[in-house]
N, CA and C of each residue as an Amber inpcrd file, in Angstrom:
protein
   462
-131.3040000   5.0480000 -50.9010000-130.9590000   5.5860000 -49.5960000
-132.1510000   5.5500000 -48.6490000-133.1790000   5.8130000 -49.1650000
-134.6690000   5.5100000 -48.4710000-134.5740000   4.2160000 -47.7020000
-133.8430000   3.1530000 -47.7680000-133.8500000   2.0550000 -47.0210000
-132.4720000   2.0330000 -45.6130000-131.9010000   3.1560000 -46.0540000
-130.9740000   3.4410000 -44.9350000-131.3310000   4.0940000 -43.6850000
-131.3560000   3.5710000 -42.6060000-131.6640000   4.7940000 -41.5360000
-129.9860000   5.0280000 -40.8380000-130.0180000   6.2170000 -41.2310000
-127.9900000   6.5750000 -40.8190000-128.3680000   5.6820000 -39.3380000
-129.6400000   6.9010000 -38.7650000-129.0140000   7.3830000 -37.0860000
-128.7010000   5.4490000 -36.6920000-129.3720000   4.7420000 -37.1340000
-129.2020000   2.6460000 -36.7970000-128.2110000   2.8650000 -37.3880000
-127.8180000   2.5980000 -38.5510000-126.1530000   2.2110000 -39.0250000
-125.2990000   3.0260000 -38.1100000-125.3560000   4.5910000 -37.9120000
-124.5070000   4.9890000 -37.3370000-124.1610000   4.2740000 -35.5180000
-125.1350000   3.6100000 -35.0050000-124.8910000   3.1340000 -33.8570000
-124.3060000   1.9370000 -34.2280000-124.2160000   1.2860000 -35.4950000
-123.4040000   0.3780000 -35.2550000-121.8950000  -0.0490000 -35.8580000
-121.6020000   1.1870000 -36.1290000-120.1720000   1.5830000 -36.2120000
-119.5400000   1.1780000 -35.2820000-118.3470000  -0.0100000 -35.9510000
-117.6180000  -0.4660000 -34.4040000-116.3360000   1.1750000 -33.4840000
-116.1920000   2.2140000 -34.5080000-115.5470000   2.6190000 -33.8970000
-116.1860000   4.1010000 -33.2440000-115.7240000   4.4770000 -32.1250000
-115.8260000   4.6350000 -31.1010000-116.0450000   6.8730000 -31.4530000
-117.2430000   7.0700000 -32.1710000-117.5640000   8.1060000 -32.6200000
-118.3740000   8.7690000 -31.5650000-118.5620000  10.1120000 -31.8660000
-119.5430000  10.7870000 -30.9900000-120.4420000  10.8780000 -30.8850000
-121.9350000  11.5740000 -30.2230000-122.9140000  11.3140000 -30.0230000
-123.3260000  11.5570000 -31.0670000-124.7150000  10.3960000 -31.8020000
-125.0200000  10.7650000 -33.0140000-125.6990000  12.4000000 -33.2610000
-126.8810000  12.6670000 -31.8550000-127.4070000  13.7070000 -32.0060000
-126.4890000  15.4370000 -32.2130000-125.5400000  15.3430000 -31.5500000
-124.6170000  16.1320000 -31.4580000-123.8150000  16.4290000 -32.7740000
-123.4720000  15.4800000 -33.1910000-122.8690000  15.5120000 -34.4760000
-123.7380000  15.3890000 -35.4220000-124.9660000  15.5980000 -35.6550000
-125.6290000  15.7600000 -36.3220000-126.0130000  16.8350000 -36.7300000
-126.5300000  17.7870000 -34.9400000-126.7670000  18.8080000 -34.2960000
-125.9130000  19.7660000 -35.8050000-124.7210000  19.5290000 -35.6690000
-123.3440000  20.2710000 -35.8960000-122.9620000  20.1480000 -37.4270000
-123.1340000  18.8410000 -37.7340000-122.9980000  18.7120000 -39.2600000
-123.4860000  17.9050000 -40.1520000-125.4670000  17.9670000 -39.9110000
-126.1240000  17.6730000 -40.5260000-126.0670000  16.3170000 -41.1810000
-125.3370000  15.5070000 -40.6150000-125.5330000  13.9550000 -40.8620000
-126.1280000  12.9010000 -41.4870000-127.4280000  13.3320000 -40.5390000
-129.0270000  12.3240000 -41.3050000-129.2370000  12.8840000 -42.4580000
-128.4850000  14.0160000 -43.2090000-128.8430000  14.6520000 -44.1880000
-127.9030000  14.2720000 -45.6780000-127.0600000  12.9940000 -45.7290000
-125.9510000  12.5770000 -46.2400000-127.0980000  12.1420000 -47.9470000
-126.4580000  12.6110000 -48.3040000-127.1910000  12.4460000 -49.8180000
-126.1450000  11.3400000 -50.4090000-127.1410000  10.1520000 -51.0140000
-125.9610000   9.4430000 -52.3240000-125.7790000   7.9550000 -51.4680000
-125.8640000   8.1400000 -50.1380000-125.0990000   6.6870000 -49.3420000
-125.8030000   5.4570000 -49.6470000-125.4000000   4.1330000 -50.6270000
-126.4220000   3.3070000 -51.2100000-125.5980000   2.1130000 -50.7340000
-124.7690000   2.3310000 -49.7310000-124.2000000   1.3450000 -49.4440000
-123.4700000   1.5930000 -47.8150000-124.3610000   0.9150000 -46.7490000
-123.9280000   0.8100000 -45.4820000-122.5290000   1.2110000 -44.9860000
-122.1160000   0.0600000 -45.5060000-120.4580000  -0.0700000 -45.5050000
-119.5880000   0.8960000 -45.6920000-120.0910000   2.1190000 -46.1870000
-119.3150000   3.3620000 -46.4610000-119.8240000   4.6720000 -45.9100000
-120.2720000   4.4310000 -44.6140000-121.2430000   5.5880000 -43.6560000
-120.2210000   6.2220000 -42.9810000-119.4410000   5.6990000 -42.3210000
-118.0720000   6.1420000 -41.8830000-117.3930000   7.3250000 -42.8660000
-116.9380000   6.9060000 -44.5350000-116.5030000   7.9780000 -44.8820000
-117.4740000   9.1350000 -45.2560000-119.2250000   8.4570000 -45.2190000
-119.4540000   9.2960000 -45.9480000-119.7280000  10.6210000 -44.6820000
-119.5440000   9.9080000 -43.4530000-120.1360000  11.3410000 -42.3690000
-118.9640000  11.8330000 -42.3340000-117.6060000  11.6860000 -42.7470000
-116.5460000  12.1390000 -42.6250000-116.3880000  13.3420000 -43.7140000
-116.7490000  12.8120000 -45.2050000-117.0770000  14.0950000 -46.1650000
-118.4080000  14.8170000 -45.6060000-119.2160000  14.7240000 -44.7920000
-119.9930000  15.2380000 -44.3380000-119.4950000  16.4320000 -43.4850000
-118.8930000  16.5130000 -42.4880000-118.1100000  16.8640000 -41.7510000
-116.9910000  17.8860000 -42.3230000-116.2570000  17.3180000 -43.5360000
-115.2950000  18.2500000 -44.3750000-115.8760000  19.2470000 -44.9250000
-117.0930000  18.9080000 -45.5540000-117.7640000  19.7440000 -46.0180000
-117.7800000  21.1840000 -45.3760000-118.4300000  20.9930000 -43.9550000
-118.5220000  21.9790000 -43.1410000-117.1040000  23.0260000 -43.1540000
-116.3110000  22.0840000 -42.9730000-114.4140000  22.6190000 -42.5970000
-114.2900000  23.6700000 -44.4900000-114.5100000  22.8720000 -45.1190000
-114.4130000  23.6860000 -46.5210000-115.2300000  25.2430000 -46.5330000
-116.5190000  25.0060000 -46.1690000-117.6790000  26.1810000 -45.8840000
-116.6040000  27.1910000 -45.1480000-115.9780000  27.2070000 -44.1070000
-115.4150000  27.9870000 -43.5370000-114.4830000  28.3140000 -43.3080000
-113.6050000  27.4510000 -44.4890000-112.2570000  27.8350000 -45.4750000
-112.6280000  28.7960000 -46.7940000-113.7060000  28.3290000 -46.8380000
-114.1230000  29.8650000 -48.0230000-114.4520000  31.1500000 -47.7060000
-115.1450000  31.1150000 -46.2430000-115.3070000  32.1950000 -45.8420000
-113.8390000  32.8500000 -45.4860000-113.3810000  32.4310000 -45.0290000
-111.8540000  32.9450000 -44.6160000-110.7250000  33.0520000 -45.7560000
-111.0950000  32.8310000 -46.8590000-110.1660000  32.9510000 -47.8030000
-110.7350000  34.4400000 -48.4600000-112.1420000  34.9560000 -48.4950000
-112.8000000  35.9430000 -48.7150000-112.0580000  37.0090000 -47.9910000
-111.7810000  36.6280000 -46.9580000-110.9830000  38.0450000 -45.7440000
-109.4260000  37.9000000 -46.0010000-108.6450000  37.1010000 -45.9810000
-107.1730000  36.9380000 -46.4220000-106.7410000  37.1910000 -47.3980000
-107.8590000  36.8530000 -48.6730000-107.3660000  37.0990000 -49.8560000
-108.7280000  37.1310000 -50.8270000-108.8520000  38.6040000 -50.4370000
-110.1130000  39.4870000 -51.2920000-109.7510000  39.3640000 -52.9340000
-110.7470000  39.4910000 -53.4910000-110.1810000  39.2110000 -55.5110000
-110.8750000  40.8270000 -55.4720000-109.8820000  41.2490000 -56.2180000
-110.1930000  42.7630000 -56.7140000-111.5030000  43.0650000 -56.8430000
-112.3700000  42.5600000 -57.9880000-113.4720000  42.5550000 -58.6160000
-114.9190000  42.2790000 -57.8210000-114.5440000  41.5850000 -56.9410000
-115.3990000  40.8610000 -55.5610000-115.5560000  42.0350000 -54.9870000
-116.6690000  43.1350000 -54.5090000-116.8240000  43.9260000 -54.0910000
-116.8390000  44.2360000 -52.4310000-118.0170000  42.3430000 -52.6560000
-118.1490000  41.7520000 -51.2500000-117.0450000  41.4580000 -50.0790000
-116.2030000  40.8450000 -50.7390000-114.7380000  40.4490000 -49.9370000
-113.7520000  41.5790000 -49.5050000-113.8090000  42.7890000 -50.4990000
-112.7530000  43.9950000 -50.2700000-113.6910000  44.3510000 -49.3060000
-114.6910000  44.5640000 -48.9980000-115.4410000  45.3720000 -47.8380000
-115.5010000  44.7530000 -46.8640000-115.1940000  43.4490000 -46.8340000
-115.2190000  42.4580000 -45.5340000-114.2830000  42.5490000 -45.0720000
-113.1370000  41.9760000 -45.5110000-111.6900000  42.3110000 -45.6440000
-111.2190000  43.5110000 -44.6080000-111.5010000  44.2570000 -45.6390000
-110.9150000  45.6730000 -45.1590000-111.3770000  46.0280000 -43.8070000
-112.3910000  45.2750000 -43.0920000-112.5450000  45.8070000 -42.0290000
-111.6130000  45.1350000 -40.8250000-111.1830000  44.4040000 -40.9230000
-109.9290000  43.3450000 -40.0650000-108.0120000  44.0140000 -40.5070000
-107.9630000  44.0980000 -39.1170000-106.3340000  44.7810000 -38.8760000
-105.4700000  43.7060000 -39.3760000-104.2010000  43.9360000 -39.6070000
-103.5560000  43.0970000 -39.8610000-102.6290000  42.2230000 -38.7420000
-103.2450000  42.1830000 -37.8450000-102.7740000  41.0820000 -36.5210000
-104.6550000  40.1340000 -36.4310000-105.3940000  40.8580000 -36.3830000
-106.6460000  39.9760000 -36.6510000-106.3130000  38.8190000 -38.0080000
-105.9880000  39.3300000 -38.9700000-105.9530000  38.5320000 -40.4270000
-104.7160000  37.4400000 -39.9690000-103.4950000  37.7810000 -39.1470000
-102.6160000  36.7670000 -38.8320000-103.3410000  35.6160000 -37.8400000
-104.4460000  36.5180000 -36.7310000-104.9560000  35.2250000 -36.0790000
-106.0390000  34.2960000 -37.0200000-106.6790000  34.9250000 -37.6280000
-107.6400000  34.5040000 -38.5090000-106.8460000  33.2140000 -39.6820000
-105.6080000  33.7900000 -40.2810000-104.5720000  33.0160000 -40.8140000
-104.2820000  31.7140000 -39.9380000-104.3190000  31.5310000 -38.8360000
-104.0430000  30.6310000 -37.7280000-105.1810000  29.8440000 -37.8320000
-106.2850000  29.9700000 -37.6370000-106.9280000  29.4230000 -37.7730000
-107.3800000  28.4920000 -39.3010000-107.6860000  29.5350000 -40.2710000
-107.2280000  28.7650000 -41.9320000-106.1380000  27.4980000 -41.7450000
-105.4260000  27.7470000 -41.2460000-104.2500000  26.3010000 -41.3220000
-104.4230000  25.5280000 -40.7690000-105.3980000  25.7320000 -39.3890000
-105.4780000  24.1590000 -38.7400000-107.2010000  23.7140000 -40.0070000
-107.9810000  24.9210000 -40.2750000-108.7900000  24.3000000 -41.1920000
-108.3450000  23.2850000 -42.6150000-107.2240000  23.8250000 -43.5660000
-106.7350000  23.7510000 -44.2630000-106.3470000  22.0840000 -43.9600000
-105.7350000  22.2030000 -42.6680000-104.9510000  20.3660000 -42.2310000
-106.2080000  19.8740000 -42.0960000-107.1260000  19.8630000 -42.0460000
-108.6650000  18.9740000 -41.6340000-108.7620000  18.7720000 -43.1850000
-108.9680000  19.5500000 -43.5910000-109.4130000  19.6280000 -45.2240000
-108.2800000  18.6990000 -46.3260000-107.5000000  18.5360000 -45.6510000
-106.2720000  18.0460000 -46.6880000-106.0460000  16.5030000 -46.3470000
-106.5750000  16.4850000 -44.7590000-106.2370000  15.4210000 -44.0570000
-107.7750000  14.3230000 -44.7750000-108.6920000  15.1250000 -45.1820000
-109.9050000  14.8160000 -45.4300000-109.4570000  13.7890000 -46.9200000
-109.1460000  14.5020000 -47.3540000-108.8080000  14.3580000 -49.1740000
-107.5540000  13.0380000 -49.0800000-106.9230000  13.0770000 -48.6300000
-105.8150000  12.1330000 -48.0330000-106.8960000  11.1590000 -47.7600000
-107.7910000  10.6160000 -46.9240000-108.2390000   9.5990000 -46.4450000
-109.4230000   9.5140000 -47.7960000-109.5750000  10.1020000 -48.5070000
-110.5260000   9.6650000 -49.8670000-109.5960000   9.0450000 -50.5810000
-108.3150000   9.2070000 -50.4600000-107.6780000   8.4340000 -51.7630000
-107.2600000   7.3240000 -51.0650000-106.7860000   7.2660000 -49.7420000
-106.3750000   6.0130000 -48.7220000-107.7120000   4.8780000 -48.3150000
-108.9750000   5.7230000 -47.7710000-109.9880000   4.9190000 -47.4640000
-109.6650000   3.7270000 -46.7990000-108.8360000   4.4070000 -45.5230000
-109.2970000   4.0500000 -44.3360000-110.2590000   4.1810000 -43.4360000
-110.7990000   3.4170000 -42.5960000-112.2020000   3.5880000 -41.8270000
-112.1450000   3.8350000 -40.5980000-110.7330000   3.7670000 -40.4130000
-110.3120000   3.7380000 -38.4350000-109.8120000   4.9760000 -38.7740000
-109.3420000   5.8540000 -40.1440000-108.9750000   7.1650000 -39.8070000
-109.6100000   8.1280000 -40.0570000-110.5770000   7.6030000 -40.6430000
-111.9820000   8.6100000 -40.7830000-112.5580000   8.7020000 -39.3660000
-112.7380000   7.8520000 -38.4220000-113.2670000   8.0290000 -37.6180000
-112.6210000   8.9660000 -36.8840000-111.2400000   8.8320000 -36.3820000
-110.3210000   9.5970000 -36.3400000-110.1190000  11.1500000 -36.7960000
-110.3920000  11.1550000 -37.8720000-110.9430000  12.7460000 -38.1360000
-111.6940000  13.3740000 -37.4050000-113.2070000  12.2390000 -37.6740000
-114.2250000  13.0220000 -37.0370000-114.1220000  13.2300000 -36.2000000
-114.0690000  12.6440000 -35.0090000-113.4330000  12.9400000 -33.5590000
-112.4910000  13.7010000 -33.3140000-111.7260000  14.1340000 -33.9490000
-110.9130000  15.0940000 -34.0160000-111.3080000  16.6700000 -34.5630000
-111.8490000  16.7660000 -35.4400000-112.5000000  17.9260000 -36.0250000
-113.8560000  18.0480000 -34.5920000-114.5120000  17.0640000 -34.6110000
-115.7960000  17.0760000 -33.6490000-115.2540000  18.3080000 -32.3850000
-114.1420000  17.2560000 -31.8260000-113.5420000  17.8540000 -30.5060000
-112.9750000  19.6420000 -30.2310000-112.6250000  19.8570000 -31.6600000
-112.2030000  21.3120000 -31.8150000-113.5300000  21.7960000 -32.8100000
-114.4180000  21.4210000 -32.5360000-115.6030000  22.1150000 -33.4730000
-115.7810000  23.5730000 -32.3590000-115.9620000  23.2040000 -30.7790000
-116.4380000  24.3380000 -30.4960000-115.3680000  25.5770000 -30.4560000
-114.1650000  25.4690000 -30.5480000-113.3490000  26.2030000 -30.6000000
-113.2950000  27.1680000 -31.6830000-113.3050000  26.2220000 -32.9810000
-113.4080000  26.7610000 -34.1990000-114.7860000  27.7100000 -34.3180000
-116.3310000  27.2010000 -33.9200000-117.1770000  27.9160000 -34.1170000
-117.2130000  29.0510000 -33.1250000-116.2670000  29.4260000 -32.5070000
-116.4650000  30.1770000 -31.3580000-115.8510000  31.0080000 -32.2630000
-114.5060000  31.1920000 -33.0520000-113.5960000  31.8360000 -33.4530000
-114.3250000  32.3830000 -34.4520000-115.1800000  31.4760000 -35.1190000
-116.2550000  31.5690000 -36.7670000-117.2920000  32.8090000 -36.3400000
-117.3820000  33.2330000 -35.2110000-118.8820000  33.7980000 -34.7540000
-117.8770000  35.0030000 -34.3560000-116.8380000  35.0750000 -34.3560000
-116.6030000  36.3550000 -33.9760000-116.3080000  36.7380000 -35.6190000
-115.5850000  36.0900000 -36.3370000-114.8510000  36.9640000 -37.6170000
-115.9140000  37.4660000 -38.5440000-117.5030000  36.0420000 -38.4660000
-118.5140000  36.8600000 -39.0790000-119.1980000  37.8420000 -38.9610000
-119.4820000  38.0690000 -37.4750000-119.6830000  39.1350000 -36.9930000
-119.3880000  40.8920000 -37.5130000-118.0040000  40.5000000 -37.2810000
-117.1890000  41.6900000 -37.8670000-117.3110000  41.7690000 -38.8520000
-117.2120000  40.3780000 -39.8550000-117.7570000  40.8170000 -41.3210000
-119.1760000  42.1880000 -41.3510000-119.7670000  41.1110000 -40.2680000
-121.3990000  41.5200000 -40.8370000-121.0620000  43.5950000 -40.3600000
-120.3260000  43.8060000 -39.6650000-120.2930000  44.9930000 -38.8540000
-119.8460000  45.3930000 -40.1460000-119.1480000  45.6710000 -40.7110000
-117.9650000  46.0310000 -42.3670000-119.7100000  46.4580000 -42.7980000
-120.7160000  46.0720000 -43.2010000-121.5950000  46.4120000 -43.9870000
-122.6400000  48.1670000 -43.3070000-122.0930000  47.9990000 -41.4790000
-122.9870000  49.1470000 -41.4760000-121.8990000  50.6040000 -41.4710000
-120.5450000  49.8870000 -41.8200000-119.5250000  51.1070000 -41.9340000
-119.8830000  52.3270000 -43.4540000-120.4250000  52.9010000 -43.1140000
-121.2140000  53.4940000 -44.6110000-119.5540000  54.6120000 -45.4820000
-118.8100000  55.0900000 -44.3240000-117.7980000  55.8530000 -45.3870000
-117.0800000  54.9500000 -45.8330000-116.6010000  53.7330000 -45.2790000
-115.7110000  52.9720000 -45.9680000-116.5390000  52.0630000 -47.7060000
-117.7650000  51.9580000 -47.0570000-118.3930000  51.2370000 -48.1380000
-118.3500000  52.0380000 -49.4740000-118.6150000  53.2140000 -49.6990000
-118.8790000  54.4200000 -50.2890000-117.3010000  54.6180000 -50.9290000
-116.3090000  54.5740000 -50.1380000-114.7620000  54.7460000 -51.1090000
-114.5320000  54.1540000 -51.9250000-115.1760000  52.7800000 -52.1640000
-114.7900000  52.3710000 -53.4820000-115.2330000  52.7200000 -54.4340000
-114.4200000  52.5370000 -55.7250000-114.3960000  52.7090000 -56.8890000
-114.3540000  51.8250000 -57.7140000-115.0000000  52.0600000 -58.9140000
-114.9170000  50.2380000 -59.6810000-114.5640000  51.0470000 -61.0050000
């Protein structure tokens, strides 16, 4: 991979992707571990990219669906109403279709629909991270709630 420079290959992708710096900016790109072969830069910034969408399908599966034993998740959880968890749910599903749509094009390995992804996920990135910065937030708020933390029982 030492003989690869993405940010050159990535400019010469015939299809019609976003700015390299930006999408880099966003999902760490130049940072693609394993790529030993040009020809497959396209999917691999595309699992690059999923990656991210997965990261913040886990976080949101932590708040929707806390595991008993997880101490961390019932206290996160519990701090979101149940019309927050339906919008939050809204969001999981368009993640979920990125993520599925992702896995679909690993077994298809197409190159015009990878690009297609990315540009697509790219375009609703700021939406999504806008939505991501509020629910963590509130997570992070759940930790200075001290009576709720304190009710549990194990």
């Amino acid at each position: 991979m030492a003989d690869i420079n993405i940010e050159e290959e990535f400019k010469k992708l015939k299809y019609n992707l976003p700015d390299f710096r930006k999408l880099d900016e966003e999902f760490e790109i130049s940072n693609i571990q394993g790529l030993e072969d040009k020809r497959f830069l396209s999917r691999f910034i595309r699992r690059k990219v999923n990656e991210k969408v997965i990261f913040f399908c886990r976080i949101i599966e932590s708040i929707l669906y806390p595991q008993s034993p997880n101490y961390i998740s019932m206290v996160e959880s519990r701090i979101f109403t149940e019309e927050e968890k339906q919008e939050i749910s809204e969001l999981y599903k368009r993640l979920m279709h990125y993520e599925k749509e992702s896995l679909i094009l690993d077994i298809e390995s197409d190159d015009k629909a990878s690009a297609r992804y990315i540009n697509e996920v790219f375009n609703s990135w700021p939406e999504i991270k806008k939505e991501m910065v509020v629910i963590t937030k509130k997570m992070q708020k759940a930790w200075n709630e001290k009576e709720k933390i304190e009710s549990y029982t194990f």
